[in-house]
C-alpha positions in Angstrom: 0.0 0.0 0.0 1.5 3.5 -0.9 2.2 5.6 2.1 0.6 9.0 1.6 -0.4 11.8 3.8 -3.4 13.4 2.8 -3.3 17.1 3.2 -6.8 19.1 3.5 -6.9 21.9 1.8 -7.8 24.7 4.3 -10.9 26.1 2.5 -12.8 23.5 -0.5 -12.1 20.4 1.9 -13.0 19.0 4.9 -12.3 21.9 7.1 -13.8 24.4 4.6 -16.0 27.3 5.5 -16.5 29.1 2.2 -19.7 31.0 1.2 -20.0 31.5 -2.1 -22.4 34.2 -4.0 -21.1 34.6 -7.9 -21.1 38.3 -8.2 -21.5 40.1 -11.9 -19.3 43.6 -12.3 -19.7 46.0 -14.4 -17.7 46.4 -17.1 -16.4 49.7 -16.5 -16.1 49.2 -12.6 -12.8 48.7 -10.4 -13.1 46.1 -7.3 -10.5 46.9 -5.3 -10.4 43.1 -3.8 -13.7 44.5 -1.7 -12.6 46.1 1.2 -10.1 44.0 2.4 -7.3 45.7 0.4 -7.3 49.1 1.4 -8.3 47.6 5.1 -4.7 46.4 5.8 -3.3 49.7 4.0 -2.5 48.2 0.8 -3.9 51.3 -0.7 -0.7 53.6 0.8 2.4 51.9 -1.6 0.4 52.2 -4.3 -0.4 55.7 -4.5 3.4 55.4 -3.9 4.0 53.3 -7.0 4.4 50.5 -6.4 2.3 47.5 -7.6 4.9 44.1 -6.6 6.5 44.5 -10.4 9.5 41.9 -10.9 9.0 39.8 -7.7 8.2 36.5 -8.2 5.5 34.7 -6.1 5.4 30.6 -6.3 1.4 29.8 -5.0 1.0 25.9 -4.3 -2.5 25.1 -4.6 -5.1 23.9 -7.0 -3.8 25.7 -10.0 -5.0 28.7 -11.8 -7.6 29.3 -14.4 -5.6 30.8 -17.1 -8.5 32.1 -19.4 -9.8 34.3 -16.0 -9.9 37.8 -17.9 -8.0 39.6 -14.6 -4.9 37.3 -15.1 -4.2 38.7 -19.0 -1.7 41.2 -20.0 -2.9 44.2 -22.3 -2.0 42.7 -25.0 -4.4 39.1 -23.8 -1.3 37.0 -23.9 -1.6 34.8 -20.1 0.5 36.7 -17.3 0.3 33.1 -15.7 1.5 30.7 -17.4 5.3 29.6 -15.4 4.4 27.3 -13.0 3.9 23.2 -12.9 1.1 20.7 -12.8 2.4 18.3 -10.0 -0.7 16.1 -10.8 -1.2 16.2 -14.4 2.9 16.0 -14.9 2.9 18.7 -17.4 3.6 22.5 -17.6 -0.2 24.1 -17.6 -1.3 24.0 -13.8 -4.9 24.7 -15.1 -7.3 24.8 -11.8 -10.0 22.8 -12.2 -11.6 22.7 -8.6 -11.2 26.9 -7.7 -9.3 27.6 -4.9 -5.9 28.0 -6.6 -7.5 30.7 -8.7 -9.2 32.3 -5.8 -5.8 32.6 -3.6 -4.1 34.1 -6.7 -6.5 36.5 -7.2 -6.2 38.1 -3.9 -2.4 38.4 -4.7 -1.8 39.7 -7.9 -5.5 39.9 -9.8 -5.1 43.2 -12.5 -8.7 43.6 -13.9 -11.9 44.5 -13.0 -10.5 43.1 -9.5 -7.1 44.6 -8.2 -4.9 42.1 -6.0 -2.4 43.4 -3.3 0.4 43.1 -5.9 -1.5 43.5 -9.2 1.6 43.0 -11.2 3.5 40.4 -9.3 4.7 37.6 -11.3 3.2 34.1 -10.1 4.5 30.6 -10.5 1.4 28.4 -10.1 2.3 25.0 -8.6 -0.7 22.6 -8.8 -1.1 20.1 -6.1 -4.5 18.9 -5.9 -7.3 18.4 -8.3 -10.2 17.9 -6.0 -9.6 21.0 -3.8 -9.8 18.3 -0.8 -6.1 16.2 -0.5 -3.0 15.7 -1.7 -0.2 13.1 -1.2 2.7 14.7 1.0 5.4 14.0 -1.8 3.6 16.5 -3.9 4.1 19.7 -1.8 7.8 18.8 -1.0 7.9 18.8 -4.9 6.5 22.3 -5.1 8.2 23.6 -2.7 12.1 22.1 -3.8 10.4 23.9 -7.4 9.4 27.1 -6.5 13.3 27.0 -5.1 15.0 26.1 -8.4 12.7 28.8 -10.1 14.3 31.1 -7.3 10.9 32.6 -6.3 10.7 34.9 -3.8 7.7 34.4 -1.8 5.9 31.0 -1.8 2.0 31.1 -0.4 0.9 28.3 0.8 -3.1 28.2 1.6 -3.3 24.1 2.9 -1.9 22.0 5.3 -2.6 19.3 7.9 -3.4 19.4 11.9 -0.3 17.7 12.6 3.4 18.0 11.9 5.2 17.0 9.0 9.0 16.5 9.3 10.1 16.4 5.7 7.4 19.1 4.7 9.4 21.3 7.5 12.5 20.6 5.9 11.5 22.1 2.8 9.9 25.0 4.3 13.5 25.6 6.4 15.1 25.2 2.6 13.7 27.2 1.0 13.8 30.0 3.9 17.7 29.7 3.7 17.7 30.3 -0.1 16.2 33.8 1.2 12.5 33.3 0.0 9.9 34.0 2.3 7.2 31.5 3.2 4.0 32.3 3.9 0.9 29.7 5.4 -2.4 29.7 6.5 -3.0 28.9 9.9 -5.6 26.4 8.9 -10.1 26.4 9.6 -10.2 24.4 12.5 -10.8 26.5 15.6 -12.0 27.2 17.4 -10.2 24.5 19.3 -6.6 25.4 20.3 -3.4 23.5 19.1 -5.1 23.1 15.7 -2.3 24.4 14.0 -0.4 21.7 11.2 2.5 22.0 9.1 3.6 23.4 7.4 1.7 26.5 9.3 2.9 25.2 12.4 6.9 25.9 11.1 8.3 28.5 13.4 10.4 30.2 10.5 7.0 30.4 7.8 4.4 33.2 8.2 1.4 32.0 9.5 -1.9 33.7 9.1 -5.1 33.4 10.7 -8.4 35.3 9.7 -9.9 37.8 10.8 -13.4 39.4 10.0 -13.1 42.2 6.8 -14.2 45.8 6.7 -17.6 45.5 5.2 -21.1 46.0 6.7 -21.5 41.9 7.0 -18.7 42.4 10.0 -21.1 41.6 12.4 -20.3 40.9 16.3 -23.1 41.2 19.5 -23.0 42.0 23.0 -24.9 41.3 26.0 -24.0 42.8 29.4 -26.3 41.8 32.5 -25.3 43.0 36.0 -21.7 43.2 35.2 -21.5 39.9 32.9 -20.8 39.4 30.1 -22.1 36.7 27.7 -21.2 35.3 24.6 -23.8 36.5 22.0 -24.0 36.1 17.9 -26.0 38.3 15.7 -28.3 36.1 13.8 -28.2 36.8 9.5 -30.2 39.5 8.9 -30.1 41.1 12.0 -28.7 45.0 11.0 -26.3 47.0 13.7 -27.7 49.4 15.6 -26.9 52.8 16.2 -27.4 52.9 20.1 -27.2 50.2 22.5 -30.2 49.1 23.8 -30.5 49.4 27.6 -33.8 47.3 29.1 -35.9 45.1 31.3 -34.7 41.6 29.9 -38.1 39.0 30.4 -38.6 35.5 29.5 -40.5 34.6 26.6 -40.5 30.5 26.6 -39.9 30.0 22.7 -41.6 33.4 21.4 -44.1 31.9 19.7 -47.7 33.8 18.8 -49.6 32.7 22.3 -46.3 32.4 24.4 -46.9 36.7 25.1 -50.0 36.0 26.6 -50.0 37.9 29.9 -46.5 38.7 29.2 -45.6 42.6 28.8 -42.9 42.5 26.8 -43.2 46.0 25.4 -39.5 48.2 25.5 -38.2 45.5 26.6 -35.1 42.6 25.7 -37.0 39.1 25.4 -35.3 35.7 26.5 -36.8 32.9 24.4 -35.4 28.9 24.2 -34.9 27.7 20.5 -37.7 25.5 19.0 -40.8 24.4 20.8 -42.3 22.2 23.6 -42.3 19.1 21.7 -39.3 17.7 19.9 -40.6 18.2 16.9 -41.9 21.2 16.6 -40.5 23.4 14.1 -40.4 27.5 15.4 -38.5 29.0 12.8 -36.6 32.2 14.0 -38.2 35.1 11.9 -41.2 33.7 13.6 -40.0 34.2 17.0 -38.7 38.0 15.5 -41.9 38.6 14.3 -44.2 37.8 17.1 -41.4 39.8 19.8 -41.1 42.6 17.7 -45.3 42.6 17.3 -45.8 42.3 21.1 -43.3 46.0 21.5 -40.0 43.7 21.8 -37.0 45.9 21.1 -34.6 42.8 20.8 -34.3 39.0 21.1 -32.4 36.4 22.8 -32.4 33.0 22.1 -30.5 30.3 23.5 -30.1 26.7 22.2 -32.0 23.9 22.9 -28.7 21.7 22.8 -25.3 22.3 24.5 -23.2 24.9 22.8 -23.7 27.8 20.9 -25.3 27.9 16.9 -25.4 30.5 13.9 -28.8 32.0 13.7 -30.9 32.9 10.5 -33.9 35.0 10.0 -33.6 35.1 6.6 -33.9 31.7 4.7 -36.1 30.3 2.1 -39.5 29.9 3.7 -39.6 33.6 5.1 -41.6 35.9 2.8 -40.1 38.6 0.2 -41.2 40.8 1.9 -40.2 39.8 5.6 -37.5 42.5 6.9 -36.4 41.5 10.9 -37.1 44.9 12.9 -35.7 44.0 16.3 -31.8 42.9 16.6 -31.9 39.2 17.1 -29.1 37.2 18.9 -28.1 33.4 19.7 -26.5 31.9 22.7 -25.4 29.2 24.3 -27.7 26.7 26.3 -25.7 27.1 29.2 -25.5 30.7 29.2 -29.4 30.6 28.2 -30.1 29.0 31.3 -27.7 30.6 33.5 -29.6 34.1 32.8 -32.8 32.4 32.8 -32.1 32.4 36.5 -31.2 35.6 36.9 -34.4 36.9 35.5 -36.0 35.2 38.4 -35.9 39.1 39.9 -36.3 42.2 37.9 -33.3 42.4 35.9 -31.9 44.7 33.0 -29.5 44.5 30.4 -27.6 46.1 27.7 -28.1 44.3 24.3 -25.6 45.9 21.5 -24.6 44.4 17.3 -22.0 46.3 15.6 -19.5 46.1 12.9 -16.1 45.1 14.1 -13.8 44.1 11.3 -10.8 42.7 13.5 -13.1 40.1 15.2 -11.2 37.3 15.1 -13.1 34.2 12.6 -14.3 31.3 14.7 -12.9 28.5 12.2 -9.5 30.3 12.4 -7.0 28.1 13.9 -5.6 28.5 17.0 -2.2 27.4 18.7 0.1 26.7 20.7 2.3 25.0 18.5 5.2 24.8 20.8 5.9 26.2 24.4 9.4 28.0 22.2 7.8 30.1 19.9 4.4 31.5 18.9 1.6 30.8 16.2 0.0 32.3 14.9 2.3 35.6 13.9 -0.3 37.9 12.7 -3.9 37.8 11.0 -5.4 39.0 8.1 -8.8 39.6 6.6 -10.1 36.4 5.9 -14.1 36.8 6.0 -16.2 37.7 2.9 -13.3 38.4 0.6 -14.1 39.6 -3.0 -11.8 37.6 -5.6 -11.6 36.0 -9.1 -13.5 32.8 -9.5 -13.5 29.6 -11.7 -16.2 30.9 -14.1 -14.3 34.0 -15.3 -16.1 35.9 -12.9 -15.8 36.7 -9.2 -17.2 35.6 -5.7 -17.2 36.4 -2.5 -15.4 33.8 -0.2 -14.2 32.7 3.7 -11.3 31.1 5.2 -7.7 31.2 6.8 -6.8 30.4 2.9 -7.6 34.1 1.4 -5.9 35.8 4.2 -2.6 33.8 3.8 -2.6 35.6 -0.2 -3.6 39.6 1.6 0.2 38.7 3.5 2.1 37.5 0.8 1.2 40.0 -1.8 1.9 42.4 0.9 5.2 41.1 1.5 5.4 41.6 -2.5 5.1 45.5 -2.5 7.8 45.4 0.6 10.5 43.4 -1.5 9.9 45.8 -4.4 10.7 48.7 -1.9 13.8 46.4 0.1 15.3 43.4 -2.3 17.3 43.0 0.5 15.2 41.8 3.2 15.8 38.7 4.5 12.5 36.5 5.3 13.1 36.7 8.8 13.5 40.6 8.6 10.1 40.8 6.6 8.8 38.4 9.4 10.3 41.1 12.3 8.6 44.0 10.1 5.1 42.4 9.6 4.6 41.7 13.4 6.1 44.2 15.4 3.9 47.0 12.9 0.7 45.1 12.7 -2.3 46.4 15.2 -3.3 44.8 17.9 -7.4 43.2 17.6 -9.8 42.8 20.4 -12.9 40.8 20.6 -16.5 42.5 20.7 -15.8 43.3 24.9 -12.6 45.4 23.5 -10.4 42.4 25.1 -7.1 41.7 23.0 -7.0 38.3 21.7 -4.5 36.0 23.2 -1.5 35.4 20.9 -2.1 31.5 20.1 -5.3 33.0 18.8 -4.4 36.0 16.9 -0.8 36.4 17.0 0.9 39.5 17.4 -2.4 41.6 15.3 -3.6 42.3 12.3 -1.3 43.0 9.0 -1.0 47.1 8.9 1.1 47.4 5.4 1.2 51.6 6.0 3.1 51.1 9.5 5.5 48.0 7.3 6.0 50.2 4.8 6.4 53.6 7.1 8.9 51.2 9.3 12.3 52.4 10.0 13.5 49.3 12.7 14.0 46.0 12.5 13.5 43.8 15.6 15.5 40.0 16.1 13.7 38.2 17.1 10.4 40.3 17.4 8.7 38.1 20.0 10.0 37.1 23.4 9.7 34.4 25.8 10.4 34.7 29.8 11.1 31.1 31.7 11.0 32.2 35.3 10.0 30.2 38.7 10.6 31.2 42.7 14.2 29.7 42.8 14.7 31.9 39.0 12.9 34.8 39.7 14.7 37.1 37.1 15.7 37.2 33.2 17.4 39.1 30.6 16.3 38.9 27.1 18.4 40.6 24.5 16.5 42.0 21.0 19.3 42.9 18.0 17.7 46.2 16.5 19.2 47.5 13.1 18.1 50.4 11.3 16.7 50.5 7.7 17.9 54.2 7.4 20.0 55.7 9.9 20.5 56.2 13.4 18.4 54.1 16.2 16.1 56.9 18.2 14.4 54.8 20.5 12.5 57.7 22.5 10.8 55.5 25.1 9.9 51.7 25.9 6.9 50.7 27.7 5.4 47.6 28.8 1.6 46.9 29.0 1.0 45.8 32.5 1.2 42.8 34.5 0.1 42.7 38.2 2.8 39.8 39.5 5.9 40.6 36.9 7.7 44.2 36.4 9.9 45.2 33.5 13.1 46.8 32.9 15.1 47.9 29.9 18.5 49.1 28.9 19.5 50.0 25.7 23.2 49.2 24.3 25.3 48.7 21.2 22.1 48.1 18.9 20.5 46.5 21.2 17.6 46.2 23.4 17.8 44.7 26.7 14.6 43.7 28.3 14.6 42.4 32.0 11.4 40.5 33.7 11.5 40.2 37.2 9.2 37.9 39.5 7.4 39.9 42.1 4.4 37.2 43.2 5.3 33.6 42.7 1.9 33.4 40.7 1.8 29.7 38.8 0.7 30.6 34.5 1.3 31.9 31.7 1.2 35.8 31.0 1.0 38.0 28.0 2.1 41.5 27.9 3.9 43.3 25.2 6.7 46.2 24.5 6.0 49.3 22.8 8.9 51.0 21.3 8.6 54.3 20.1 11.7 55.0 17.4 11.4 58.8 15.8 7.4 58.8 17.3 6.9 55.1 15.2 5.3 53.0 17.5 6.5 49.3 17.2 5.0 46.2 19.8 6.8 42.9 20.6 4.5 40.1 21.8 6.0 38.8 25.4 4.9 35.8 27.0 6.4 35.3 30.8 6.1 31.6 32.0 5.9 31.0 35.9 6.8 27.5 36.4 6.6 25.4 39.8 10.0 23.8 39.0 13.1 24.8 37.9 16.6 23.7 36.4 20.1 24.9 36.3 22.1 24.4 33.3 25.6 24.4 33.5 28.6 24.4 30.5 31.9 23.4 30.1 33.4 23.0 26.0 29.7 22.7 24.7 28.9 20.0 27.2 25.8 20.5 29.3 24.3 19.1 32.6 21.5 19.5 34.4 20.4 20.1 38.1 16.5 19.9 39.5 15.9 22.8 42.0 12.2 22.3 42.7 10.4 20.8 43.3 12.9 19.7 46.1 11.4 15.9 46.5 11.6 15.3 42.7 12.7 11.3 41.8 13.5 12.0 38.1 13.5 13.8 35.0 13.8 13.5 31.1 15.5 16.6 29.6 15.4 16.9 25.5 17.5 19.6 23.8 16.3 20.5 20.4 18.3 22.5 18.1 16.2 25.2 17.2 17.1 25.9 13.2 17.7 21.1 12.3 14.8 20.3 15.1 17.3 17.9 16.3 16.3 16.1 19.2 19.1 14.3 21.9 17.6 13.1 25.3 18.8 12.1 28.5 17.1 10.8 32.0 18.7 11.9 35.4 17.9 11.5 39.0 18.9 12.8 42.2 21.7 10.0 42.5 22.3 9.9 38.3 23.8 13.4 36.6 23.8 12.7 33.1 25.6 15.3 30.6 24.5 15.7 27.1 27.3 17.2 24.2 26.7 19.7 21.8 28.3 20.1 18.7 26.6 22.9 16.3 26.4 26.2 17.5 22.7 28.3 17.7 20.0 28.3 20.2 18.8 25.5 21.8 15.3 24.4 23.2 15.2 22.8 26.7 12.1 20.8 27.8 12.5 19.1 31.7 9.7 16.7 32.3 10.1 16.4 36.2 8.7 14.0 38.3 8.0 14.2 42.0 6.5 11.3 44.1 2.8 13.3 43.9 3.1 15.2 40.8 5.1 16.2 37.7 6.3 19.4 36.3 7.0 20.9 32.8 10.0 23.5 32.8 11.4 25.3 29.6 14.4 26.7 29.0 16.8 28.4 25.6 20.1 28.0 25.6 22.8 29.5 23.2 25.8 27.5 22.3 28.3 29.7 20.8 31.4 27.4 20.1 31.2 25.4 16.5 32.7 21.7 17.6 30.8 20.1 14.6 34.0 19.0 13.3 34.5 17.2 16.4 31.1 15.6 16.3 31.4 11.6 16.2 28.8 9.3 14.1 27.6 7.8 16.8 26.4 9.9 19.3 25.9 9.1 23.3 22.2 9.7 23.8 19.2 7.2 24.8 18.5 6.2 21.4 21.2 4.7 20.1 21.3 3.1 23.4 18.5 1.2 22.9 19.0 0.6 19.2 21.9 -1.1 20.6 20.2 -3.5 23.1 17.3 -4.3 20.3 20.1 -5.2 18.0 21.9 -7.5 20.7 18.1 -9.2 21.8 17.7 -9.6 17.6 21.8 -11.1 18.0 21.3 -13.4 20.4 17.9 -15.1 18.7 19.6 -15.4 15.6 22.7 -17.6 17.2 19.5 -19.5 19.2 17.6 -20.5 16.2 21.2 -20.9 14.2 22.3 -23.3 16.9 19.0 -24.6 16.9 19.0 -25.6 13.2 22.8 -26.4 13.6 21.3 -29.8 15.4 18.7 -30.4 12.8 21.4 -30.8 9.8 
């Protein structure tokens, strides 16, 4: 049986969220790609110039359609036609499922529909067919292509909720060669860790979605007594200028005779979803209809099953000229019931639905991907995104896949300003400009849900720094109760001005900084020995830019010393004080090498290190009640790889050795054996 790993395609497989609506233009009109484009400030290097001419972008994918109208020179000769059919075997990658042609529109489309690098040049790469999975062979192939065509951006809009070693390895390939990888962060949140490769690489771009600047932007509140619950406008439900402010009452399902004796007039109904019996079908402009008749000036519903659901008034048994008049929201059951209770005394709440672009999409994955380094690194609009379609016309579409494409042909327009920058420069430039996003309650999302912010191309372009590395990590525990971190800063055009650094706040660390040789020096310092993980970030203000690096700080019950002497480390347990043992792996950050060694209290193993870089540390500690997680970097500065042996001491040649002597020993046993038979 052939071995293949079937990759889903992030949006037209089995993770896909795409809604669809073929749109006609007309012929004299100019879609600026909706209003995503000039959203991210795609808008700004274009009145400057520049439109991505003579950079080279390889997109792995489905393919493109080559006859699409927006993908033709002046002269109706194909702008697309370098590239590769990985499934066909031959040199037309023609799409025949979509979502290649979608992805490529939003990156360099030059029609009626303008991409975000309208006159980038694009080496289509076709992996799939079916839009839904593609052996693992197949994007190595693309990848190891798009190199030998010496691209210099390579988008890639699928993967796979795991990791894939070898697709790493061409990702990290293709990053040395100086080509800048970008990859959607994948349609399966909300869940956390449902990042895959090769999204989940630490050196690619990953992108999650978020919602897009148009009046569909939807996002609800609902405040009671100083809660706050989780609340989803229901499709065709319109903002509202005001928030409404009112009694909230219980409705049972908001059905015709359910307001009997009920005054519901001015005020904020609270109805369950469907009927009495089982069966009964109450459809939700129903409900709308019969609150908004009775004087209802909105509507709550909750499910009638755990969890929350997506709510529509509008569908196709609702009459033409049915028009919901009261906002109408969903909610959970649990939250349903919860305020249900609450309304068991006079009670008032404030219901409110508003447009809020940067809410992050629910099907956008989330991390973490590693406790070493963060995913995802910044978002983009990936909600309702106008591009060109199959047919030769256009449609509006949704997932993680179509933000990916905003990023890269951003990072287009940047390497026509900068041939120079390195992909992990671009990387430093993308997230430490981009602008933080909040959820409907104004709360910033956490970073393994929407990385550092969303992609501001004004501030990349404006940007005069460049931060390494542009997030940071703290490791600190009681017996480690202070760390240094040390960010390289190099100017694009002069001098470094760093007028202030400030640190958003939190309540058991404080921060210092000092600033030397190019450098910035930021120290975190334990003040309450409070057990988590914590996310703040650093403002930098450089000639009045304001820049932001992402900080996580790490409080861990346990802690280790590492100690050095000629690239050989060891290890010592400080807490917990009673621990019986520990495993400690050392990965080499840039190979992913791993070595491991075990050690206890009476057994001090030391592990030797060869290649220079930085290292990560993971202890798994064990005590006799419970067991501790504790991570640490280290940087090895001295290059022994000259000195480094074949055969390595660590546990797994080890064992390789004692399965090789069990397999010995039976084959002299049956040998003898058979020995007596002859």
């Amino acid at each position: 049986m052939r071995n293949f790993l079937f990759f889903t395609l992030l949006l037209g497989g089995l993770f896909s969220f795409v809604i669809v609506n073929f749109i006609t233009l007309d012929e004299n009109s100019e879609l600026f790609l909706d209003n995503s484009g000039p959203y991210i400030g795609a808008e700004f290097p274009k009145e400057l110039g520049f439109t991505g001419k003579g950079i080279k972008i390889g997109v792995i994918d489905t393919g493109i359609n080559l006859s699409h109208p927006d993908f033709f020179n002046q002269d109706e000769t194909s702008r697309f036609l370098k590239g590769y059919d990985f499934v066909d075997n031959d040199t037309v990658p023609q799409d025949t499922n979509g979502h290649g042609t979608q992805v490529t529109g939003i990156i360099a489309a030059d029609g009626q529909l303008k991409g975000i690098a309208p006159m980038a040049e694009i080496f289509s790469y076709r992996v799939s067919s079916d839009g839904e999975s593609v052996p693992s062979n197949l994007i190595i192939k693309a990848i190891n292509q798009a190199v030998e065509d010496r691209v210099d951006i390579i988008n890639i809009s699928l993967g796979v909720n795991m990791t894939h070693n070898k697709i790493d390895e061409a990702v990290n390939n293709a990053i040395k060669q100086g080509i800048v990888v970008v990859a959607a962060a994948g349609n399966s949140g909300p869940d956390k860790s449902t990042i895959g490769s090769p999204a989940k690489n630490p050196n690619a771009i990953t992108v999650g979605a978020t919602y897009n600047n148009r009046d569909s932007s939807m996002v609800s509140t609902l405040e009671v007594e100083d809660t706050q619950f989780q609340v989803l406008p229901m499709l065709g439900t319109d903002t509202i200028s005001d928030p409404i402010s009112a009694e909230i009452v219980f409705g049972k399902y908001s059905r015709e005779n359910d307001f009997d004796g009920i005054d519901v007039r001015g005020k904020i109904v609270l109805a369950e979803r469907g009927g009495e019996a089982p069966d009964e079908i109450v459809f939700f402009s129903d409900k709308e209809i019969f609150a908004s008749n009775n004087g209802a000036k909105g509507l709550i519903v909750y499910n009638n099953q755990p969890g929350i659901f997506f709510g529509e008034l509008i569908h196709e048994y609702v009459s033409e000229d049915y028009y919901p008049t009261i906002p109408t929201v969903s909610m959970t059951r649990e939250e349903g019931l919860e305020l249900k209770k609450i309304l068991e005394s006079e009670t008032s709440g404030t219901l409110n639905v508003f447009n809020h672009p940067d809410f992050l999409a629910t099907f956008s994955s989330r991390g973490p991907v590693s406790p070493f380094y963060l995913k995802p690194d910044l978002v983009a609009p990936g909600v309702f995104v106008n591009t060109t379609s199959l047919k030769n016309f256009y449609n509006i579409t949704s997932g993680t896949s179509y933000a990916a494409p905003h990023v890269s042909g951003a990072i287009a327009l940047l390497l026509e300003k900068n041939p120079n920058f390195t992909p992990h420069e671009i990387k430093s430039i993308l997230v430490t400009t981009s602008d933080i996003i909040t959820d409907e309650y104004k709360k910033e999302f956490e970073f393994d849900a929407g990385g550092a912010g969303r992609i501001d191309l004004k501030k990349a372009f404006n940007s005069e720094l460049i931060f390494e590395p542009p997030k940071l990590i703290f490791n600190l525990s009681e017996h480690k109760t202070l760390e240094e971190n040390e960010i390289k800063i190099s100017s694009l055009y002069g001098n470094i001005n760093i007028q202030k650094v400030e640190f958003s706040d939190i309540e058991n660390v404080e921060f210092d900084y000092e600033i030397r040789d190019s450098a910035l020096y930021i120290t975190s310092k334990l003040i309450e020995n409070e057990l988590g993980d914590f996310e703040t970030r650093a403002f930098i203000t450089n000639n009045d830019i304001m820049y932001q690096i992402p900080i996580i700080v790490r409080v861990s019950e346990a802690s280790i010393v590492i100690s050095e002497s000629e690239n050989e480390l060891s290890f010592q347990v400080k807490r917990p004080l009673d621990w019986d043992y520990a495993k400690i792996t050392v990965t080499n950050s840039e190979t992913f090498e791993e070595r491991s060694i075990s050690i206890t209290p009476n057994k001090i193993e030391s592990l030797k290190l060869y290649d220079p870089g930085t290292y990560w540390i993971e202890a798994n500690v064990k005590s006799s009640e419970d067991t501790f997680d504790v991570y640490e970097f280290y940087e090895i500065k001295k290059d022994l790889s000259e000195e480094k042996p074949i055969l390595e001491n660590s546990e797994l040649p080890e064992r390789a050795l004692i399965i090789l002597g069990i397999i010995f020993s039976i084959v002299v046993l049956v040998g003898l054996k058979l020995r007596k038979n002859y």
